[in-house]
C-alpha positions as CSV (number, residue, x, y, z in Angstrom):
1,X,118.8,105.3,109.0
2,X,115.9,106.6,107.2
3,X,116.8,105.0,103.5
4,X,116.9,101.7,105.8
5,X,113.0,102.2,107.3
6,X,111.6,103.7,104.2
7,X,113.7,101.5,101.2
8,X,114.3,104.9,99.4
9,X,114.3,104.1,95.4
10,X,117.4,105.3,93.7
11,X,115.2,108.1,92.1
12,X,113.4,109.3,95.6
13,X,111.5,113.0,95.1
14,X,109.8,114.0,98.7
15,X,107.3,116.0,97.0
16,X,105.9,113.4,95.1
17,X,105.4,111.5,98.5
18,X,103.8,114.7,99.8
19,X,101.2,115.2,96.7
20,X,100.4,111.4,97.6
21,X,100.2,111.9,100.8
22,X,98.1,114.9,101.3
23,X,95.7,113.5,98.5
24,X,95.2,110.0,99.8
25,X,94.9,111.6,103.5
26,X,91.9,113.5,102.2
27,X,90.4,110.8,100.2
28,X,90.5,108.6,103.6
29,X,88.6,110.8,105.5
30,X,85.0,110.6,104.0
31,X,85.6,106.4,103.5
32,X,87.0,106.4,107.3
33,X,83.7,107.5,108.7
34,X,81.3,105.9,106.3
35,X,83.0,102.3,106.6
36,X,83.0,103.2,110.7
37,X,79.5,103.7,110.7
38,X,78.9,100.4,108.4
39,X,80.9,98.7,111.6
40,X,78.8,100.1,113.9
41,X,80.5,102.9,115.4
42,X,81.0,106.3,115.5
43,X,82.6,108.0,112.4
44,X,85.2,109.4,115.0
45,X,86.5,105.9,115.4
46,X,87.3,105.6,111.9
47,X,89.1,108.3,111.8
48,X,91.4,107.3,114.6
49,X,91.9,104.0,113.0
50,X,92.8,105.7,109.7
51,X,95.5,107.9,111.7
52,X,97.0,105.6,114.6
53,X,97.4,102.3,112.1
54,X,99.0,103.9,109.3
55,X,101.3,105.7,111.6
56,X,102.6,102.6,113.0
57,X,102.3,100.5,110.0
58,X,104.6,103.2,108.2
59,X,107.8,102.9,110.4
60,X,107.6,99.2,110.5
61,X,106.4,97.6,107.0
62,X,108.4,96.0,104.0
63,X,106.3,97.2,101.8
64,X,106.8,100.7,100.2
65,X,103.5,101.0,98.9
66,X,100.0,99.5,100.9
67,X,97.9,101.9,102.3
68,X,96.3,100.6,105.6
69,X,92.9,101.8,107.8
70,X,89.5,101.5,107.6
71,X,88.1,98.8,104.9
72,X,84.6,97.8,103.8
73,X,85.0,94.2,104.0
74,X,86.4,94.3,107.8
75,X,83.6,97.1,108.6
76,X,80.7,94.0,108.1
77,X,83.0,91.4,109.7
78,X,83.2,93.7,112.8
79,X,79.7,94.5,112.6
80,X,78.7,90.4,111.5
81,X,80.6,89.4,114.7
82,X,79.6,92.1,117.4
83,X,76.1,93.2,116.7
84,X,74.3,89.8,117.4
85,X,76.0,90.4,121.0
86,X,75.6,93.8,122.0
87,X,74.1,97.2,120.4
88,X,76.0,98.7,118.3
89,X,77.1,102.5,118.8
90,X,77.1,102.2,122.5
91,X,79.8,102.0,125.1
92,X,79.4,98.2,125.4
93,X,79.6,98.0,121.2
94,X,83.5,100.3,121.7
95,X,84.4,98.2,124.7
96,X,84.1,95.0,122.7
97,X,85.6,96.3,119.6
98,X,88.6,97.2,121.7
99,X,88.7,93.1,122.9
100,X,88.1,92.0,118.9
101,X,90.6,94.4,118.0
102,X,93.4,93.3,120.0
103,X,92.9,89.6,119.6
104,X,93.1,90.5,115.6
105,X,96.2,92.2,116.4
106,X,97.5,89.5,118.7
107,X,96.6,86.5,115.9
108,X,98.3,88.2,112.9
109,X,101.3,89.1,114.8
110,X,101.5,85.5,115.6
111,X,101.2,85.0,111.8
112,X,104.2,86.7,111.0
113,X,106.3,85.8,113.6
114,X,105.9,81.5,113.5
115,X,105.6,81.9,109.8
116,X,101.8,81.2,109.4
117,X,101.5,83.4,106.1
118,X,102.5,80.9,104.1
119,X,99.8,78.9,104.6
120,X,97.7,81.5,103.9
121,X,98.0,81.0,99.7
122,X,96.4,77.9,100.8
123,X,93.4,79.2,100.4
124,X,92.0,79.4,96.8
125,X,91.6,82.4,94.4
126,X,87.7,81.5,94.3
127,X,87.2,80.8,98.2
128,X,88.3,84.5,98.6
129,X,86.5,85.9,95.9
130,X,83.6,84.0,96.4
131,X,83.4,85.7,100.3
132,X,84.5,88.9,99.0
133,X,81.6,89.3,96.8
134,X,79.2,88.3,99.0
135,X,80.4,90.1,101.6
136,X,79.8,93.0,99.0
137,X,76.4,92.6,98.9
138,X,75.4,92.1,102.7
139,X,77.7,96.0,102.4
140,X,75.2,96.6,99.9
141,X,71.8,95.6,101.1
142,X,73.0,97.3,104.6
143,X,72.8,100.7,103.2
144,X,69.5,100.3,102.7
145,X,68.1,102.4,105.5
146,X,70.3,105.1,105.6
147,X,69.7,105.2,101.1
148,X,65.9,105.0,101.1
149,X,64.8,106.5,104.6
150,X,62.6,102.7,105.1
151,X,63.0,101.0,109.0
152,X,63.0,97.2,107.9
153,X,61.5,94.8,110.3
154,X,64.4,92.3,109.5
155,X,68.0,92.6,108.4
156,X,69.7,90.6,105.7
157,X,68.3,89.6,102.1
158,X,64.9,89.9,103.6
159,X,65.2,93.3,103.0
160,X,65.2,93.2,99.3
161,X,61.6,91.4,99.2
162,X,60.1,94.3,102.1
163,X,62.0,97.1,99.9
164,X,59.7,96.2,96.8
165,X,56.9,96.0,98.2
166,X,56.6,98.8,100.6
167,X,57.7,101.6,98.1
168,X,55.6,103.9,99.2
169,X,57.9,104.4,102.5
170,X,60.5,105.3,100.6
171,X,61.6,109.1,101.9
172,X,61.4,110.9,98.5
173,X,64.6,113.6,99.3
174,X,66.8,111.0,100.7
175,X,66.2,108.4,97.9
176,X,66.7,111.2,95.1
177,X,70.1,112.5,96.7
178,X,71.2,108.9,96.8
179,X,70.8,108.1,93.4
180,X,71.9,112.1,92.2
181,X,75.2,110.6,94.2
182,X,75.6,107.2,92.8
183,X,75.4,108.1,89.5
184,X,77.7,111.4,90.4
185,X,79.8,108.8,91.6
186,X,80.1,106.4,88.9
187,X,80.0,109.7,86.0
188,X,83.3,110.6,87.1
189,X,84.7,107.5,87.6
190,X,84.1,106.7,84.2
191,X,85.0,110.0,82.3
192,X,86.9,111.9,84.9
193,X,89.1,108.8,86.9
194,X,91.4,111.3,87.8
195,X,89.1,113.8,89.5
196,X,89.3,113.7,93.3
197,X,85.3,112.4,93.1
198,X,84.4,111.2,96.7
199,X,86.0,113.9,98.7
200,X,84.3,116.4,96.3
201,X,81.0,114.9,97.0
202,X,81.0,114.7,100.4
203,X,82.4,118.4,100.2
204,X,80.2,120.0,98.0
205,X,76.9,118.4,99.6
206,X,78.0,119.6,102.8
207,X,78.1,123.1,102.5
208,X,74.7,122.9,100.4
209,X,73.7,120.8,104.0
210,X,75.1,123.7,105.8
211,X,73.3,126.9,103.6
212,X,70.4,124.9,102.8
213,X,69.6,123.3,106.0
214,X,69.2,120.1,104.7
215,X,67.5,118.9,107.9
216,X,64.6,120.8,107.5
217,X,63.8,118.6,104.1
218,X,64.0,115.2,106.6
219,X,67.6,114.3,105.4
220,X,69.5,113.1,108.3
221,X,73.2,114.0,108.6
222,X,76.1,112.6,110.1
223,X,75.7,114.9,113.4
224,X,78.2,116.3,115.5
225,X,81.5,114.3,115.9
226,X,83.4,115.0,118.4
227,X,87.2,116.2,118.4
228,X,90.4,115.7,119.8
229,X,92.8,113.0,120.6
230,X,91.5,109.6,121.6
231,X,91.4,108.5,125.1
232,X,93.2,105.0,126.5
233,X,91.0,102.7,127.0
234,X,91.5,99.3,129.2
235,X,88.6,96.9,128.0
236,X,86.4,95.1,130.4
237,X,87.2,91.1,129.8
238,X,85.2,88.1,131.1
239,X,85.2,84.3,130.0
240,X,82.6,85.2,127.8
241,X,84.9,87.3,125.6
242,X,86.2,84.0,124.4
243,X,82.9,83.8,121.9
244,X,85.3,86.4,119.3
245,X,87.7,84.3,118.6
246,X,86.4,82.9,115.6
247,X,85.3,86.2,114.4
248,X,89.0,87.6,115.3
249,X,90.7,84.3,113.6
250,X,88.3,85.1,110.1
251,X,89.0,88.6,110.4
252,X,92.6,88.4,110.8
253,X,92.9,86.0,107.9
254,X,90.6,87.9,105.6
255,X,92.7,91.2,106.7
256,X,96.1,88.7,106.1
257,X,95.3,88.0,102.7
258,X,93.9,91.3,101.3
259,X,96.8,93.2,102.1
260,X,99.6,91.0,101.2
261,X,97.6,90.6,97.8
262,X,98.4,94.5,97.3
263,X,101.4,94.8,98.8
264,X,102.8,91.9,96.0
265,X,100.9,93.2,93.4
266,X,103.1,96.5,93.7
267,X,106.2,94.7,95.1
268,X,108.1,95.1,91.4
269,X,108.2,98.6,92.1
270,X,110.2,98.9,95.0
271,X,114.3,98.1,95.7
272,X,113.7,95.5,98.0
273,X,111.2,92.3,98.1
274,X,108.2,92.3,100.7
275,X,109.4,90.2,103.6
276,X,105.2,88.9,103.9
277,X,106.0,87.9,107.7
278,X,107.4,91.3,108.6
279,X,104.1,92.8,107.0
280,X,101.9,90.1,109.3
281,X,104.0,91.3,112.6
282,X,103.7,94.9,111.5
283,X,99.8,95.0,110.5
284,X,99.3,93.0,113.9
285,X,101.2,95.4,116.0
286,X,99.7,98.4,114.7
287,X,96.3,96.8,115.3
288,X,96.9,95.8,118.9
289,X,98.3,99.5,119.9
290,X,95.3,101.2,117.7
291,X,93.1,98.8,119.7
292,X,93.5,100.6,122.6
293,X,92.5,104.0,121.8
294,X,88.9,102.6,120.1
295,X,90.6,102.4,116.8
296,X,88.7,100.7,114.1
297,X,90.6,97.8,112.8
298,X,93.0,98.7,109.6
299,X,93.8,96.1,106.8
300,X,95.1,97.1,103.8
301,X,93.4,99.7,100.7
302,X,93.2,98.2,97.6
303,X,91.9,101.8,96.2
304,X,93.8,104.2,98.3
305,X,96.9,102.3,97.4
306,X,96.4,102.1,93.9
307,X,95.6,106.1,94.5
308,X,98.8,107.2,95.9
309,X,100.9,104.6,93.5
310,X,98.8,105.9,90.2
311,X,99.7,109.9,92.1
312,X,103.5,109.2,92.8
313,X,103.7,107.7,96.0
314,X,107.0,105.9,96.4
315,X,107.5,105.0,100.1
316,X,105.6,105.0,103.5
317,X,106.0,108.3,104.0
318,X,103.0,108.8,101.9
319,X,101.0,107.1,104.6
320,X,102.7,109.1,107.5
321,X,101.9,112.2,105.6
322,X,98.3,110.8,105.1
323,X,98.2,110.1,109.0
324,X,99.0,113.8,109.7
325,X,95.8,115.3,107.7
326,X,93.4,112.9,109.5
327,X,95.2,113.9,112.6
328,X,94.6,117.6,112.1
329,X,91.2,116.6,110.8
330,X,90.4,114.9,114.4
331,X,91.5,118.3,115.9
332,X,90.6,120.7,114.2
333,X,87.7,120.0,111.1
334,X,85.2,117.9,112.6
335,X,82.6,120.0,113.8
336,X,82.2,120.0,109.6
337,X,81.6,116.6,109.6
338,X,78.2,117.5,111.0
339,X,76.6,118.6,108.1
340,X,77.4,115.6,105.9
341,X,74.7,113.9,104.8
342,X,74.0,110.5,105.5
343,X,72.5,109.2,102.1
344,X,75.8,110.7,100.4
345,X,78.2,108.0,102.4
346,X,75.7,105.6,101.8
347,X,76.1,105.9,97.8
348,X,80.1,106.2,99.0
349,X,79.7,102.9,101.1
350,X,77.9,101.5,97.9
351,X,80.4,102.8,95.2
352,X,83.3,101.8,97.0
353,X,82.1,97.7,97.3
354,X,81.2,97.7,93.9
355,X,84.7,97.0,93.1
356,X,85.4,94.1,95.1
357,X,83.2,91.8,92.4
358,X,85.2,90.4,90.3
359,X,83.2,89.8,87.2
360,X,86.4,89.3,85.1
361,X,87.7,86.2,87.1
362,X,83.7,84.9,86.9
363,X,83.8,84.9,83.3
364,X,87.2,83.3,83.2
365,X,86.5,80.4,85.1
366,X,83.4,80.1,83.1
367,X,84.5,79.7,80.0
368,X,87.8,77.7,81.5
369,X,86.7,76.1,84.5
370,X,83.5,75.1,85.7
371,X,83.9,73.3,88.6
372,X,86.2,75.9,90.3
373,X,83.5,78.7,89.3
374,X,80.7,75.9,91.4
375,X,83.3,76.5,94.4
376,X,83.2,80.0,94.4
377,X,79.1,80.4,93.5
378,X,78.4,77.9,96.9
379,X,81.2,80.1,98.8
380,X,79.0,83.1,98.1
381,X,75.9,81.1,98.8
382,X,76.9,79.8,102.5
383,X,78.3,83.4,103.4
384,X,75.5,84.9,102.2
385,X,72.8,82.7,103.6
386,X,74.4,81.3,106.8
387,X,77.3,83.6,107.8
388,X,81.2,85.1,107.3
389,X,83.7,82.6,109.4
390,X,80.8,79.4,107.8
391,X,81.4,80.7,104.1
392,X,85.2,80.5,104.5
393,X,85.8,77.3,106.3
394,X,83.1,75.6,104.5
395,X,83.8,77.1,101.6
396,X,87.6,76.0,101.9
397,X,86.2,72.3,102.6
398,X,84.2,72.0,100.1
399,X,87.0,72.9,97.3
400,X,89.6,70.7,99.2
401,X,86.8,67.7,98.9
402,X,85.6,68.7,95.9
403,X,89.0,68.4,94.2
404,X,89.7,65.1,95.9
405,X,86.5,63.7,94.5
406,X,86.9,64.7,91.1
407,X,91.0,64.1,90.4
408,X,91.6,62.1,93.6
409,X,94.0,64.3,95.1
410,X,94.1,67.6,96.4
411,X,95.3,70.4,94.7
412,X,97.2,73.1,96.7
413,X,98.7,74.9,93.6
């Protein structure tokens, strides 16, 4: 029974699953609340949506190895689709997450079971990346605030022109722990990849919060987060909930194709093949149940994956065990979370994006191909300067057009 849900290698250890396990778990919970406060909502939420998702996901998926919860790239779309509607961080903000949630949930569901995946790969390597990266630096320019102490009159790029010319406002404590944590951050990274980095940040600057009062020199901290299990909630729904369907359709298809990419990647290390409409009707399952409780939506990690593969992690049971320390985190740890500084999971926010550009495939299409590059620099261009679902579809369009133009046929390879 339990070789058939978890696809047991022939050479299975437990403990190696634990070590993952436990190790990822801990990683997750510093990312969990910084991506839930780049969505808009309370770091609790992340949490939950790093504990209830993976739970589900890790009795029901193919795959032995993708790590699902809280994401940077689904964080902006949540908070790109909500915030021009309501305020974020209020009950209204959680009431409509929990409606955007569930019609994620209900439209990748749908994807696995009438076979809709497959015309997911439809969608070019460039379109994606093109989005990806700008979606990285909307993450990027977001942190702003909480990295430099500055209230900006406008939101977007705008805030780049406003940041160089009112650096006077910058709040000189919060900007100088930012940076000491950035370059803490990419330090280790470079000479130390194996060292547990974020979670030891986050750690170690929150007991100095704690002994040296940290509020007292005007750096604000995460505040008190409260615990225990989340409630049920049953979501007020109107006609006018109808407006998030795009934002659920670009969010479910962005979530779609990021975590079947990393579940493939790693599929030549597990017995059995990924069945890619099972993981569709899993992932959309797990978000429609994790909906309900407030639960931040889940896609797959490409880091925390990589992390528990790169540790030993052979089956789902890593992610169950991972479910277990956020679950005792949410009960017991997170009056700690108070003293965490806020400028600390901006630099995490920051560090974490700066993976998803991919300079390497930038370079490759420019020295090999030109035109396909010009698809992905306009993607980036019309997500960046017009909006999420816009840069996908017209991004998507564009190619299709473009390739009919120049070869006079279109090229779904």
């Amino acid at each position: 029974m339990l070789k058939t849900i978890f696809n047991f290698p022939n050479k299975y250890s437990f403990l190696e699953d634990l070590l993952a396990g436990i190790t990822v778990g801990i990683v997750t919970i510093p990312q969990a609340m910084a991506f839930a406060i780049l969505a808009g909502i309370p770091p609790i939420y992340g949490l939950y949506g790093s504990f209830i998702p993976l739970l589900i996901y890790g009795f029901l998926s193919s795959s032995n190895y993708l790590n699902v919860g809280p994401v940077s790239i689904v964080s902006i779309f949540i908070f790109d689709v909500l915030s021009n509607t309501v305020e974020p961080f209020t009950t209204e903000y959680i009431n409509d997450l929990v409606i955007l949630g569930i019609m994620v949930g209900v439209i990748q569901f749908l994807f696995g079971v009438f076979g809709f995946g497959k015309f997911l790969r439809y969608i070019p390597i460039s379109i994606i990346s093109g989005f990806i990266q700008a979606a990285a630096i909307i993450i990027i320019i977001s942190q702003f605030t909480t990295a430099f102490g500055v209230e900006f009159p406008d939101n977007g790029l705008k805030k780049i022109p406003y940041l160089f010319t009112h650096l006077h406002e910058l709040k000189l404590n919060t900007t100088l722990l930012f940076f000491t944590s950035i370059i803490f951050l990419f330090l280790f990274a470079v000479f130390f990849p194996r060292f547990p980095t974020s979670i030891s940040l986050v750690v170690v600057t929150g007991i100095l919060s704690y002994l040296f009062d940290f509020e007292k020199y005007d750096l604000l901290l995460i505040g008190e987060v409260p615990n225990g299990l989340p409630e049920l909630i049953f979501p007020t729904v109107n006609i006018n909930s109808i407006k998030y369907l795009p934002g659920a359709l670009g969010i479910a298809i962005i979530a779609s194709i990021g975590s079947s990419m990393m579940a493939i990647k790693l599929e030549s290390y597990q017995p059995k093949k990924i069945k890619l409409n099972r993981e569709y009707v899993s992932l959309g399952l797990a978000k429609i149940v994790s909906s309900f409780f407030g639960s931040m939506l889940s896609a797959g990690s490409f880091n925390r994956t990589i992390l528990a593969y790169k540790i030993g992690g052979k089956t789902q049971i890593t992610g169950i065990v991972s479910s277990i320390i956020i679950l005792f985190t949410i009960l017991y740890l997170t009056p700690v979370v108070y003293y965490f500084p806020q400028s600390v999971i901006a630099a995490l926010i920051i560090y974490s994006v700066y993976f998803l550009f991919d300079f390497s495939l930038m370079f490759k299409l420019w020295r090999e191909d030109k035109i396909e590059l010009s698809y992905l620099l306009i993607t980036m261009l019309i997500t960046l300067f017009i909006g999420f679902i816009e840069g996908i579809l017209l991004g998507v369009f564009i190619k299709y057009l473009g390739d009919y133009i120049f070869t006079k046929k279109i090229n779904l390879s």
